[in-house]
N, C-alpha and C positions, 0 to 999 in steps of 0.2 A: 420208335422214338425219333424224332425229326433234330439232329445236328446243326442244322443251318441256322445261322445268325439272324434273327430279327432285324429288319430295316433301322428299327430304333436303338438296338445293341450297339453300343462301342467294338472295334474289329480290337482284335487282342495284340493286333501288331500293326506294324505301316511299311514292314518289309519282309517277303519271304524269300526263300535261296533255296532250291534244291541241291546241297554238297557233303562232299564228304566230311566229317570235322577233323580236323589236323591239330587243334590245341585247344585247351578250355580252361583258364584259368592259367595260364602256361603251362599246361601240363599235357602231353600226349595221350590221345587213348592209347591202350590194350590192342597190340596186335597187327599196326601199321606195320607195313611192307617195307622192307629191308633187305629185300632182292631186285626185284625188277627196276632197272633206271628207266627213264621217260624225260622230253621235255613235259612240263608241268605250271599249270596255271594255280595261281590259289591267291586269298583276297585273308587281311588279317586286319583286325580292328585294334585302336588303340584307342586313351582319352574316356575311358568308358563309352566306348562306339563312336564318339566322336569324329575318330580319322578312322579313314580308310587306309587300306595298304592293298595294293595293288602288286600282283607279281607274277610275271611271265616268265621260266628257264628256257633256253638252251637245251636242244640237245639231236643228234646224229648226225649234225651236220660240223666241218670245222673241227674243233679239238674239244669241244664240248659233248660228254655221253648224256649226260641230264642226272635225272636224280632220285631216289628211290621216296617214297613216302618219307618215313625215318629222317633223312634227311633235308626233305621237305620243310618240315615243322619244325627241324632245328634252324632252318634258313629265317621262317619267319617271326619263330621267336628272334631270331638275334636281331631282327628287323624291330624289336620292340613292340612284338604283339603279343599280347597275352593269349588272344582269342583270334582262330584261322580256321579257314577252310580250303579242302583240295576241291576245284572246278574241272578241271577237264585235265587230260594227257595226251600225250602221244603226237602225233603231225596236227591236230587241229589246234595244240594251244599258238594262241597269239594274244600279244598286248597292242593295242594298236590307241595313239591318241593324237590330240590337236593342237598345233602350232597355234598358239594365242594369236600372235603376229600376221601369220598367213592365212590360216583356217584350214589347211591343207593337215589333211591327215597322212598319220605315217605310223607302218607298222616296227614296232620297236624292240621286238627279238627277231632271232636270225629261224626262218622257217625251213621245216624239214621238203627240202629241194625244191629251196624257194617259192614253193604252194603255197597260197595261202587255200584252205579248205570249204567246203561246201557247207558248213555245220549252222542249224538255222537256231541256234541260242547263244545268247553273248549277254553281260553283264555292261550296260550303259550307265556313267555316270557325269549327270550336269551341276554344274555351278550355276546358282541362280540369282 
């Protein structure tokens, strides 16, 4: 049986993510991590997807350890998202955005020994 969409089908969506989910309805899955700290990136929607939330931690550099999942999702719930995902950990998370003003980019967490990483996927968002 052939999967693929017909040319003429509607796509069922206009965004996909490959992440982990960290809240659904506010509520945490079953069995998020509650050990391991990380810096840690994750994205939480509000407004019924309307907004975005964006969110890059801290962590082994400085006075900041980072964060476990668990407290991950309590971060972005308090951020007023109902609905979150975890994207990346460890030395490659970074937030990085754009001076309206200048145009000049600048990354806006503190990177683990001030690397920024080789990692060929990142989540871009434009104002149109």
């Amino acid at each position: 049986m052939d999967h693929r969409l017909a040319s003429s089908e509607p796509v069922p969506f206009t965004f996909a993510l490959g992440a982990y989910s960290l809240l659904r309805g506010g509520r945490p899955p079953a069995g998020l991590d509650s050990t391991d700290v990380e810096p840690r990136s994750a994205v939480g929607l509000t407004d019924g997807g309307r907004t975005l939330t964006l969110l890059s931690t801290d962590g082994r550099e400085g006075t900041s350890t980072g964060l476990t999942l668990t407290e991950l999702a309590r971060v972005v719930g308090d951020l007023g998202c109902p609905d979150g995902v975890y994207l990346d950990g460890g030395a490659s998370a970074t937030l990085v955005t754009r001076d309206p003003a200048t145009g000049r980019l600048a990354v806006r967490n503190h990177l683990d020994h001030d690397q920024e990483r080789p990692v060929p996927n990142a989540l871009a968002v434009f104002a149109g």
